[in-house]
C-alpha positions in Angstrom: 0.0 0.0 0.0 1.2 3.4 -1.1 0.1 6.5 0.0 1.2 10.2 -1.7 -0.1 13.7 -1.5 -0.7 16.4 -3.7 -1.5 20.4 -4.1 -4.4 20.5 -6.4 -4.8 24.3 -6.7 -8.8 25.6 -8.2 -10.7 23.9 -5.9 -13.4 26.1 -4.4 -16.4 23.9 -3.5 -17.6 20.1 -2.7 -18.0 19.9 -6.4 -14.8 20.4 -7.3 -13.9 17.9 -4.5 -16.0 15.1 -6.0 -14.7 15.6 -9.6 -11.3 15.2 -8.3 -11.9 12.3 -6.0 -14.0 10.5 -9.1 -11.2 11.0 -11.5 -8.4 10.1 -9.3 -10.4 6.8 -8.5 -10.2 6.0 -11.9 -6.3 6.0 -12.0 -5.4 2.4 -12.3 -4.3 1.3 -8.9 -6.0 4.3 -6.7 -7.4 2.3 -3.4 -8.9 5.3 -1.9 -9.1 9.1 -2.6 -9.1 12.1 0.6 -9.6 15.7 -0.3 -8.8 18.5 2.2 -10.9 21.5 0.4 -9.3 24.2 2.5 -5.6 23.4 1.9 -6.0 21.5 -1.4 -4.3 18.8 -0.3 -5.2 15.5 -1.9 -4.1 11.9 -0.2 -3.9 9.3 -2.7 -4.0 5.5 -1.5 -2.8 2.9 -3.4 -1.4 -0.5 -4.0 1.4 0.5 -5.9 3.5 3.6 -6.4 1.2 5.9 -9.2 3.0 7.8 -12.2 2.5 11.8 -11.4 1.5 12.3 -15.2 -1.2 10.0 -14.8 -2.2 11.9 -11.5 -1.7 14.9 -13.0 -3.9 14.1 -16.4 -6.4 13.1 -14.0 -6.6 16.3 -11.9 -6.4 18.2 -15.1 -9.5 16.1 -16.6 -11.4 17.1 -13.9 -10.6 20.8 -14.4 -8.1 21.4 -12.0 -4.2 22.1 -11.3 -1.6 19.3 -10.0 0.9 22.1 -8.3 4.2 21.0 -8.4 5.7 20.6 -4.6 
């Protein structure tokens, strides 16, 4: 089990948290999804280390920003 967290920056609203927790869950891989609206922080479980392009295309897909760290 691997876990990682991101900045996701655009985020304003539960909506935006649900598009990004549905499109992260999609990733291949993704066990579990956690979204902290306030800080934008996103906690990404899963069973094996994830490729940041394909977290990244998935943020982006649902309309948001990956921020690099």
């Amino acid at each position: 089990m691997t876990t990682s967290t991101y900045t996701v920056s655009g985020m304003s609203c539960e909506h935006c948290v649900a598009a990004v927790r549905a499109e992260l869950g999609k990733v291949e891989g993704v066990t579990g999804v956690e979204v902290d609206l306030d800080s934008g922080r996103v906690t990404v479980t899963s069973d094996r280390p994830l490729d940041r392009a394909a977290v990244a295309a998935a943020v982006d897909e649902a309309g948001y920003e990956l921020v690099d760290a």
